[in-house]
Every structure is written in structure tokens, then in C-alpha cells.
C-alpha positions in Angstrom: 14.7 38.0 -40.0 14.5 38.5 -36.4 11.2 36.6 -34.5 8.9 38.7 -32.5 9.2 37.8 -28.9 6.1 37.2 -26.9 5.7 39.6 -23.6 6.5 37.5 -20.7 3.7 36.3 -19.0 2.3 38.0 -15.4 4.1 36.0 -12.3 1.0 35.3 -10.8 1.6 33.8 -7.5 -0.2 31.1 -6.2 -2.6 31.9 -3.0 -1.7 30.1 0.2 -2.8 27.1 1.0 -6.2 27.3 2.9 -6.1 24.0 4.8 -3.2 23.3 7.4 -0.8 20.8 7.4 -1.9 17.3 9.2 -0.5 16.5 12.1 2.5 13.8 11.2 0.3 11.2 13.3 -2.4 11.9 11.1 0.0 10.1 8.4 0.8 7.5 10.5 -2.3 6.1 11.8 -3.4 6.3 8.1 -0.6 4.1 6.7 -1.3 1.7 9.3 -4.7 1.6 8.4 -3.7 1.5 4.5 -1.6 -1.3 5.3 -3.9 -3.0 7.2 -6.5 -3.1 4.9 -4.7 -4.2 2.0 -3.3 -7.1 3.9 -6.8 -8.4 5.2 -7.9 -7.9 1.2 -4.7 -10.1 0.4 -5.3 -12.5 3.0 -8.4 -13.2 2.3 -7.8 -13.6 -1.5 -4.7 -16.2 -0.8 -7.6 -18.2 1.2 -10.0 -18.2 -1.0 -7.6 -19.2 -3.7 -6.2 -22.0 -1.2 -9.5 -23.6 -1.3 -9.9 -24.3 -4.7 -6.6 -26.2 -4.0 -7.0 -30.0 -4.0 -6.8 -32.0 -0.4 
């Protein structure tokens, strides 16, 4: 017994993108603000740890 086959569904093609790419040093002032901030979180972490170290 053969199996129906379903209809193929509509290609619908997606609309273009409304916003424009970001300029590439858009990307890399964000990185190096990414990266900044998650060192001064780290930073002050490891200190605060380090003074719960005995003298």
C-alpha cells in the first residue's frame, strides 16, 4: 500500500533584513568593552577572595 504524500510546502522566502550590518568597528569596540568588563568583575572577585586569605 503506497503512502499518500503530503503537498510540498510554499517556499516562503524570508524578507530582507531591515536593520544594516554594523560597522566592523562597531564589533570591535564592543569586544573590548566585553572583555574589559569581565576582567574588572574577575579582578575584583580574585581580591575579594584574597582577603579572606590569612596574613
Amino acid at each position: 500500500m503506497a503512502q499518500p504524500t503530503r503537498p510540498e510546502p510554499a517556499a516562503d522566502p524570508a524578507p530582507p533584513d531591515p536593520y544594516p550590518d554594523y560597522p566592523r568597528p562597531y564589533g570591535w569596540f564592543f569586544q573590548a568593552w566585553l572583555v574589559m568588563f569581565l576582567a574588572v568583575i574577575c579582578l575584583s572577585l580574585a581580591l575579594y577572595l584574597l582577603s579572606y586569605l590569612p596574613r
